[in-house]
N, C-alpha and C positions, 0 to 999 in steps of 0.2 A: 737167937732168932727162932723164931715160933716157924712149927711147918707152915701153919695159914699165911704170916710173912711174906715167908721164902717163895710163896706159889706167886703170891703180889707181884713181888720183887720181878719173876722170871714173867710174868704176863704182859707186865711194863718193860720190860726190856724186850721183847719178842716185838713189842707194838712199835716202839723207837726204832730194832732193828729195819723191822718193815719201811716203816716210814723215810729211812736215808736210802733204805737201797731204790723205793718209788723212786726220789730227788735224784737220787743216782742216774739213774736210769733216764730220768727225763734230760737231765742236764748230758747226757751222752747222745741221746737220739736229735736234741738242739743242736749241741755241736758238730757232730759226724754224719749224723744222717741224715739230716736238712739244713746244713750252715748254708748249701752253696743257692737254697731256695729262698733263704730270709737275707743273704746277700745282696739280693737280686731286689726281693722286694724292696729291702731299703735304701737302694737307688732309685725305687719312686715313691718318689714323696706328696705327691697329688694323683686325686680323682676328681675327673671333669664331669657334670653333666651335659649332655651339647641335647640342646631340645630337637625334637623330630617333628616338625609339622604336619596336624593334619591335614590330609586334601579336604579342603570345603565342599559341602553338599552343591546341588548344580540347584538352579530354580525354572521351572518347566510352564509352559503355557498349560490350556486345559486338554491339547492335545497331546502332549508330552515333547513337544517341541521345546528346545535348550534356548530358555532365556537369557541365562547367566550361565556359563561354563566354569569348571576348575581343570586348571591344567597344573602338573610337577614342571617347575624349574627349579635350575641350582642359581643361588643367590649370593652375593658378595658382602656381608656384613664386617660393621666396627664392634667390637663389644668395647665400650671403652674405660671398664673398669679392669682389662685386662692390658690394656696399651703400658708400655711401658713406662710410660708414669701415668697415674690415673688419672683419668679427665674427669671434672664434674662440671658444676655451676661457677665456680670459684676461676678456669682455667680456661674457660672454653675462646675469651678473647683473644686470649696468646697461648696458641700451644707450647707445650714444651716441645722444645730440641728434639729430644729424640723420637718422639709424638710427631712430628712435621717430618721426621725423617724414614720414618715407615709410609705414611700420606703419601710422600713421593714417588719410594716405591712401588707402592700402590698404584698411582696412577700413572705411573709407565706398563702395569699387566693390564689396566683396562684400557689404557690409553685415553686416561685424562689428561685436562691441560692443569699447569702447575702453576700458572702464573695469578696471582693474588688479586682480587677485585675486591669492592664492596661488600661486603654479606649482608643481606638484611635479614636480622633475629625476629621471627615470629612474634614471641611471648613478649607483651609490655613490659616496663623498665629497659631493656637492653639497649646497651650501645650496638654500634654498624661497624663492628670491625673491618679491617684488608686481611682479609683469606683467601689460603685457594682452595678450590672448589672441593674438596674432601673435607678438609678440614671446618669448611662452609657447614657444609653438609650435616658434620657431628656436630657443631654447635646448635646449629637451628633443630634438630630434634632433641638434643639434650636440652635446651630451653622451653620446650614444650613439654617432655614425658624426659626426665632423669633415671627412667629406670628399662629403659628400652634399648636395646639394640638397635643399631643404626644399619639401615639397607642400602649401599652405595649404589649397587648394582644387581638387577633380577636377571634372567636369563643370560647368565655366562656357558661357556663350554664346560666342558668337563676338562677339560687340559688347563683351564683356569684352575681349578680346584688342584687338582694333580701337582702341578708348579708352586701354589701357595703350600699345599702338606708338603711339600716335601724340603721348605726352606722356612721354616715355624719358627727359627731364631734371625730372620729378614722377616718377619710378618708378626711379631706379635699381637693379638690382639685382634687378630685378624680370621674369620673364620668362611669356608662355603658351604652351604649346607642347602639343601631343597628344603622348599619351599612350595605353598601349593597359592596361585595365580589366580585370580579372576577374570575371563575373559566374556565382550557382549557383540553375540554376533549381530545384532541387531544398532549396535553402537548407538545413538539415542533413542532409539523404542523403550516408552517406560520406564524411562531412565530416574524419575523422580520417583515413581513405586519401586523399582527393584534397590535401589540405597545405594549406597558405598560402604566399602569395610577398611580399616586400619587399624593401627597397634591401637588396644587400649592404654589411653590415658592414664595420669597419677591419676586425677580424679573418679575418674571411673574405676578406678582399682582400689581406692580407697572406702569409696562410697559402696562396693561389691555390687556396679550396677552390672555386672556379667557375672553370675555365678559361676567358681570353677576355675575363670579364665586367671591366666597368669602372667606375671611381666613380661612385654614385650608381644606376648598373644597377638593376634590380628581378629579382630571381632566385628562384627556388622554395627554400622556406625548410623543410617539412614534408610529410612524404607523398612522393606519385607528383610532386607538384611540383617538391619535391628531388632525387628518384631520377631521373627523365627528364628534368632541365632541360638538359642538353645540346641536346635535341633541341626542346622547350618555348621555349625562351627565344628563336631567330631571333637579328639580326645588327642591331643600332643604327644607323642610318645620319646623316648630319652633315651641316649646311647651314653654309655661311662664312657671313659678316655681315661686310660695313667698316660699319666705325664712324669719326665723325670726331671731332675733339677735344673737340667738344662731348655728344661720348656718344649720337648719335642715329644710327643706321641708315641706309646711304645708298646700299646696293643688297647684291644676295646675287652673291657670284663664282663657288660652286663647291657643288653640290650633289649626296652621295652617298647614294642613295634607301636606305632599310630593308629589309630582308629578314626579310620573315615568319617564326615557327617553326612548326615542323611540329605535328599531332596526332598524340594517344595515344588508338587503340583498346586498350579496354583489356576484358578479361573478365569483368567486372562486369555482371550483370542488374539494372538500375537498380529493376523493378517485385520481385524479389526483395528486392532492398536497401529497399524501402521494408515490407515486409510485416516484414522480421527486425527492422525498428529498432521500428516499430509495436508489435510483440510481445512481443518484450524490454522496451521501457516499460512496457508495460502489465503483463509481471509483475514489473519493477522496482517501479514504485507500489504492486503489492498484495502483493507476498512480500518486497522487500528494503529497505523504509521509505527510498526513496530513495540509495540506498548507493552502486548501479551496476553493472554486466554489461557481456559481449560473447558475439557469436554469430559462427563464421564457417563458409560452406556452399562447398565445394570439388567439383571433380571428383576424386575418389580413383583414377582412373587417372590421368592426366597433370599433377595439379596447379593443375589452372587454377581461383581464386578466383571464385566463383558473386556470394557479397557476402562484407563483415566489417563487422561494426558496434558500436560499443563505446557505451556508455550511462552519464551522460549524453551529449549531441551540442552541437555549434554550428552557428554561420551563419558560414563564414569569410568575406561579404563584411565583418561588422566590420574586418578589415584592408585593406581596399582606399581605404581612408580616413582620417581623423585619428579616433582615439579617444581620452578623459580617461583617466586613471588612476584616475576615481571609476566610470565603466562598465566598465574591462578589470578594477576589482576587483570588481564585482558580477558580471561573468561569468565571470573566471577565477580569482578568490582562492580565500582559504581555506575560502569554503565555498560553493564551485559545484560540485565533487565532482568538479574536476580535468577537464574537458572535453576539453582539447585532448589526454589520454595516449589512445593506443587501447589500451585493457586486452586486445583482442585476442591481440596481440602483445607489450607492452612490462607488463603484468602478470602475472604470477606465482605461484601458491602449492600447494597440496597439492588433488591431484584426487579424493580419497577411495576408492571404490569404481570405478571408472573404470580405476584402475592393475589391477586383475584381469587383464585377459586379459593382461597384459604379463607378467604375474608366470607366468600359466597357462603360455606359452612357455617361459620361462626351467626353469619347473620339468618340464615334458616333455622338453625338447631334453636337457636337462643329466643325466635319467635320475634325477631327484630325485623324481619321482612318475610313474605310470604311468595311462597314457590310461585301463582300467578298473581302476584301484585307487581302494578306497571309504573313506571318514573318516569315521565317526562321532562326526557332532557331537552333545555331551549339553546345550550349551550354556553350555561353559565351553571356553578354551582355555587351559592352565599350564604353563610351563615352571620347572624348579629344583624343589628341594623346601625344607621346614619356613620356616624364618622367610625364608628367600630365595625363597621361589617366588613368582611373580606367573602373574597370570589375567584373560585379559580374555576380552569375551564377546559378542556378536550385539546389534542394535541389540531393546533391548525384550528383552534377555535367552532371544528365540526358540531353541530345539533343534530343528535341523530334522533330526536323524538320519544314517542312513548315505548317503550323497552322493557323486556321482561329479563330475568337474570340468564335465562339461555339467549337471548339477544345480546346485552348486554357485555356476556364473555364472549361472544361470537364476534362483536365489533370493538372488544376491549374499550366501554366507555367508562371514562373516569369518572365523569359526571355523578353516574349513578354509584358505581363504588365508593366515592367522597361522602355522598348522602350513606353509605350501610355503614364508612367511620365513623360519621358520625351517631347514628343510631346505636353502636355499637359499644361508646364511650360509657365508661362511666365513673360518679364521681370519683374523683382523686383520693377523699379523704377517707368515706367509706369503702373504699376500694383499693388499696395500694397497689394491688399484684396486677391491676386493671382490669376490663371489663370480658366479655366475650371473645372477642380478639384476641386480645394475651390469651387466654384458657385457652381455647381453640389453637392458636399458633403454637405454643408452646406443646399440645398434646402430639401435633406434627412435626415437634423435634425442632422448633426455633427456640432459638437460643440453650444450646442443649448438648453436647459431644453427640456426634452421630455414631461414635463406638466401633469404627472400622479398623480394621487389623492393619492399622498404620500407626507410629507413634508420632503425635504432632500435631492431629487434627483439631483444629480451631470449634470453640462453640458460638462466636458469634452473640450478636445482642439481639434480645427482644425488649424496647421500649417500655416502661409504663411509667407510672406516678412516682415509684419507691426509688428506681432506676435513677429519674429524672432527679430526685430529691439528693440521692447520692452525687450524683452529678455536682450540680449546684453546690453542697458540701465540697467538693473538690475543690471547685473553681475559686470557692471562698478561702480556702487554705493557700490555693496558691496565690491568689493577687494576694493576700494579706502574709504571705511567709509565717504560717504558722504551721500546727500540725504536721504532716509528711514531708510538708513545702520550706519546713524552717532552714533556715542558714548556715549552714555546717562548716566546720574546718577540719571534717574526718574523724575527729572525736569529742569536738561538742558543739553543742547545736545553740541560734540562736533567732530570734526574731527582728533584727536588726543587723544590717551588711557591717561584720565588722573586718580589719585587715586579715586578706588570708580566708575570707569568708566566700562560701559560694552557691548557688542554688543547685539543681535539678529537681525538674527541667527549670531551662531558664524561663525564666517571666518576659515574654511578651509583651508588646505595646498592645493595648487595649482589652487586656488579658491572657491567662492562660489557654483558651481556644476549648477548657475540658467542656464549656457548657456555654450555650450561647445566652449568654446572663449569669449573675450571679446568685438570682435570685426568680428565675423565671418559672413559674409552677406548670404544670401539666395541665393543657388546655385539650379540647374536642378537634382543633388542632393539630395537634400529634396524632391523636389515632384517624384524622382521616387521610395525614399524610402514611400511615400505616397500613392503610387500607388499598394503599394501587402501590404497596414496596416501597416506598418514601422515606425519607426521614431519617432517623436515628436508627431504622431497624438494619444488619447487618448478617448475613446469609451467605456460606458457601454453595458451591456448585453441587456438592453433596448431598449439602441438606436439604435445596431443593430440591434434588434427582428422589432422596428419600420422601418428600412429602407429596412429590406426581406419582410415587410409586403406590403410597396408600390411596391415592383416587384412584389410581387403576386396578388394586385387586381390592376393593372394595373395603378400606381401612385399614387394614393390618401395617404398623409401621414395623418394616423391616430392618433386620441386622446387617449393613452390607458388610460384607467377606468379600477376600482376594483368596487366603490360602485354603487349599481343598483336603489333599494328602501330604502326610510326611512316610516318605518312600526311602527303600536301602536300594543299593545300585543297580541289582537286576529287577527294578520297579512293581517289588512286592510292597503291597502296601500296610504299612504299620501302625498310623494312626489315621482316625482323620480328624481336620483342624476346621471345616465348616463346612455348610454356611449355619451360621449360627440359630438359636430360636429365634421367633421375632420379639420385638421388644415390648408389645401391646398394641391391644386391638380398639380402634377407637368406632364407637357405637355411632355411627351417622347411617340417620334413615335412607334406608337405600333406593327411596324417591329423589331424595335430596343427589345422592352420589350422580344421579342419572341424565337429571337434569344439568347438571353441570358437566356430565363428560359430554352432553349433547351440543354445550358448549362452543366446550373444547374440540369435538368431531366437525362442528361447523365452523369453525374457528380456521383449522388447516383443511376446508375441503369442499367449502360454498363460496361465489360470488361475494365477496365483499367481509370473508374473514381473513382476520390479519396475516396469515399466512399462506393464502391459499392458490398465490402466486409458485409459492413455490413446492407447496406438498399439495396441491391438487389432484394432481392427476398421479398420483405414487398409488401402486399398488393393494399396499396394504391398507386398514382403516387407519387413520393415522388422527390419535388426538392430539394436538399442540396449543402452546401460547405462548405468544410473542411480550417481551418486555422492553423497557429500555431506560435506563435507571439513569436520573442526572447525579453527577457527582459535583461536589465543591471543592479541590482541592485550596492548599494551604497557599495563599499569594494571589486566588481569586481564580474569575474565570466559573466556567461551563463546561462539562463531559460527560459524552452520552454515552455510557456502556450497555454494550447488548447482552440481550440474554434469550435464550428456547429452552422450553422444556415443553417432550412430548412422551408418548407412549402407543405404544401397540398392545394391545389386553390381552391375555389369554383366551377369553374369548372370542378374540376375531384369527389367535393363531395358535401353533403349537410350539414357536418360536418369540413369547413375550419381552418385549425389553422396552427399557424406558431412556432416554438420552436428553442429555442437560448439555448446554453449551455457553458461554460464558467469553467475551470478547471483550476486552478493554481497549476505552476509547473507540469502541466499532459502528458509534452512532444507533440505528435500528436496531432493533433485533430482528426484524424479517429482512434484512440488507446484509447483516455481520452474521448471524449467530446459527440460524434460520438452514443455511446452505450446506455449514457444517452437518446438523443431525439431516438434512437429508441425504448427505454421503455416506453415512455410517448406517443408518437404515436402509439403504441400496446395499452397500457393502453384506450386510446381516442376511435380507430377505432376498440378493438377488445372486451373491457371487461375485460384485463389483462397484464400484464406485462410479454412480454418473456423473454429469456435466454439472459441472459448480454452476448453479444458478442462484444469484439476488434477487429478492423482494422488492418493491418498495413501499411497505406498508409503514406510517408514520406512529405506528403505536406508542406510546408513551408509557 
């Protein structure tokens, strides 16, 4: 052996010795000087995460008065992938044994009853099992959302809690944990603006319509709940749990606290909102035999939403809780008159008289009529002659003579507005988008999302040639079962009823109802039933409130907004959320604007304008116009639905607002609709709401 070798030899063996005595060395510090620590550990053989709910942000009027509250309770959940045997979709109509035997238990600590009823399953396909009401309970939300924990009971004791940990092997599956509550001290004040919130859904989870949020979450489902839940919802936080094999709790390792969500000031005057909804009921009960309305009261400069309230209303804490399917159909079925829609926004139909000044623009700007040119109305309006010609005429067949367009809006004569439809038409073929009217209407946000910080808002129709032609195309596919219309059996389609074959929608005797013909073109017709709100054209409360809004500040069509600030708890403010830009400013000569709001100013506040019964003598300068739009529902028949919309200008105050009112089935608008904005304009300028007065002005 060479010295160089020998040196190898001893260098590698030096590196070996090292290395056993390392192994040495650890294999003795395992054994003896932490066996009795990894003992221990390996009697727990799970870690839990138990989520921590955030407390949800509050939502604030524009004084910082508490629209929606969050309050902590401790809550009584199923998780049911923990139960003793797992429940899914597969199980949910027969529990197991011992699944049923914890249930029991269970509803002897809250004192439920155990006796088995019908269940009825939410989600289609399911049968109607016999359950008792826990087990009720887990099925109807597992049939909905599979991946959600199930809430039996909200505000428990804390001695509920205490009882349940400390008997984990009589409870599996079973957990209490806080939770944070939405409470409304206002109980239905703006109940269709501020939302509802619940677990999000599979689909919603799948689609990542909630970024962030996670199984089981509780997320804002409707309204301003939905729209700001980003900022509403705060940040979940999570407690570890070992568990040992025997499924019992044996300390917490790691604990990530919640994060609060932030609040929503939002632009809503709570004491306004309560005098509009007041109002509107009470001319719902006496002009609309319960049918239903909305009112919404804005600043007409910037957009910012005063109140909106649609009629009938709810108490959204019913969802902050378990409810039956025998009370959510008494409150929200087929004949609760649809509570949860805000007809605000997300209803729709013909404004009657109302569309006047829109039409007044279109026909000035376009050179269709001229600011002192007079129309003598004799109390017929005809166009065509001999066996073609048609006539229609003033509500109560009135002639109110030679009339100028500030006369004409002053006594709402249709007469005259029929003649600016029809001057205002044009052809169909060189025209599809239509003439004046369209352009003009449409630049005022008809038929158009009016882009308010609500999800859901309706755009409504604006009439024309191309519209109509679509139409028609419909109507044809449907009576003939082709196209969209054809025959289906779910996965193939057919032009002919074969067995197992079926339409949507069904086909109708005398048609599909999409188009009153199959074939019926765009006449001068249409647009003068366009011209006094008629017809085919279809108009929320909103978008009219937006399009009185641009006659009052002199064009500018506004962004409405509800939310103002997003605020941390001691009401620093963090961001703000509006009111938005406006959306464009539309160039009408401000002779034209002037003429028209003179109107409108003699409309609500002279001898013999349509509303002047009732906003005469108010106060403030008060522009309005009365409407009152017939409806044709399906099975026939006549319905007069009312409408107002008026304004107070900046100019005549330092307090601007403008108010829309909307009454179904309320007959006039100076009878139904009329009474309402003058309580909300008392309310605004005076401190108080006066004496409900009726019209009787017959405006059409």
């Amino acid at each position: 052996m060479t010295p160089q070798l020998a040196l190898r030899v001893a260098v590698v063996g030096s590196i070996v010795l090292a290395l056993f005595a390392i192994l040495f060395f650890r294999l003795w510090f395992l054994q003896v000087l932490s066996g009795t620590q990894y003992v221990q550990a390996a009697q727990v053989n799970r870690v839990r995460d138990v989520a921590i709910p955030a407390q949800r942000g509050e939502i604030l009027d524009r004084t910082g008065k508490v629209l929606v509250s969050s309050t902590k309770a401790l809550a009584v959940q199923i998780i049911p992938t923990d139960l003793p045997v797992k429940m899914s979709l597969t199980n949910i109509h027969h529990p197991p044994k011992r699944d049923d035997a914890v249930f029991a238990r269970l509803a002897h600590v809250l004192h439920f009853k155990t006796k088995v009823k019908r269940c009825t399953i939410y989600a289609p396909n399911h049968r109607h099992p016999y359950l008792s009401p826990i087990a009720c309970l887990v099925a109807q939300q597992l049939s909905l959302n599979p991946f959600a924990d199930v809430t039996v009971k909200s505000k428990v004791s804390k001695y509920v809690q205490y009882y349940i940990a400390e008997r984990q092997n009589d409870y599996q599956g079973i957990q209490v944990q806080q939770t944070s509550i939405p409470g409304y001290p206002g109980r239905t004040l703006a109940a269709q603006v501020l939302g509802t919130v619940g677990q999000i859904s599979r689909k919603e989870l799948k689609a990542g319509t909630y970024p962030g949020a996670r199984q089981g979450e509780v997320v804002g489902q409707t309204g301003l709940e939905a729209q700001y839940d980003q900022y509403l919802r705060g940040t979940d936080g999570k407690q570890q749990i070992d568990i040992d094999a025997q499924g019992l709790p044996t300390g917490r390792s790691k604990t990530i606290p919640p994060v609060a969500g932030h609040s929503l000031q939002t632009s809503l005057d709570s004491q306004l909102q309560r005098v509009g909804q007041n109002s509107l009921a009470q001319s719902v009960q006496e002009n609309g035999g319960g049918a239903g309305g909305a009112f919404v009261a804005m600043n007409p400069v910037n957009g910012e939403i005063y109140a909106m309230g649609s009629n009938p209303s709810f108490d959204p804490s019913v969802f902050t809780g378990q409810i039956t399917q025998k009370a959510y159909d008494e409150k929200f079925g087929a004949n609760s008159g649809d509570p949860l829609l805000n007809r605000a926004i997300q209803s729709v139909g013909p404004t009657g008289s109302n569309y006047k000044p829109i039409t007044a623009v279109a026909a000035l700007e376009s050179g269709k009529w001229g600011l002192n040119q007079v129309f003598d109305d004799t109390g017929k309006y005809c166009v065509g002659s001999g066996a073609a010609q048609q006539c229609r005429q003033n509500s109560g067949g009135a002639a109110y003579g030679p009339v100028n367009i500030v006369q004409a809006i002053k006594v709402s004569d249709d007469n005259f507005f029929y003649n600016l439809g029809v001057r205002t038409n044009a052809n169909p073929v060189q025209f599809p988008n239509g003439g004046p009217l369209q352009q003009w209407s449409r630049a005022f946000g008809i038929g158009r999302n009016p882009g308010i910080d609500l999800p859901g808002a309706e755009s409504g129709t604006l009439p024309d040639p191309r519209w109509r032609n679509e139409r028609n195309k419909l109507e044809y596919e449907c009576d003939t079962a082709t196209g969209a219309y054809r025959y289906t059996n779910g996965t193939k389609n057919s032009a002919k009823k074969l067995p197992g074959y079926r339409r949507s929608p069904k086909h109708a005797a005398g048609g599909c109802g999409i188009a009153d013909g199959t074939d019926r073109p765009w006449t001068e017709g249409d647009n003068e039933s366009l011209a006094v709100g008629q017809g085919d054209v279809q108009v929320s409360p909103l978008q009219l409130a937006i399009a009185y809004s641009a006659v009052a500040n002199g064009g500018t069509i506004v962004t409405p907004h509800i939310g103002l600030n997003i605020e941390n708890a001691d009401g620093t403010v963090l961001q703000k959320v509006g009111p938005e830009p406006p959306k464009r400013h539309l160039n009408i000569n401000s002779v034209y604007l002037d003429a028209i709001r003179q109107g409108l100013r003699e409309a609500a506040s002279e001898p013999g304008g349509t509303s002047d019964d009732v906003m005469g003598n108010f106060p403030e300068q008060v522009y309005g116009k009365t409407g009152t739009a017939q409806y044709f529902p399906i099975g026939g028949g006549e319905e007069d639905y009312a409408w107002y919309s008026c304004f107070v200008p900046a100019t005549a105050t330092s307090k601007p607002i403008e108010v829309t009112v909307w009454v179904e089935k309320g007959g006039f608008g100076d009878v139904a609709a009329a009474p309402v904005a003058r309580q909300i304009l008392s309310q605004w300028f005076l401190g108080k709401p006066g004496p409900f007065k009726e019209g009787s002005s017959p405006d059409q």
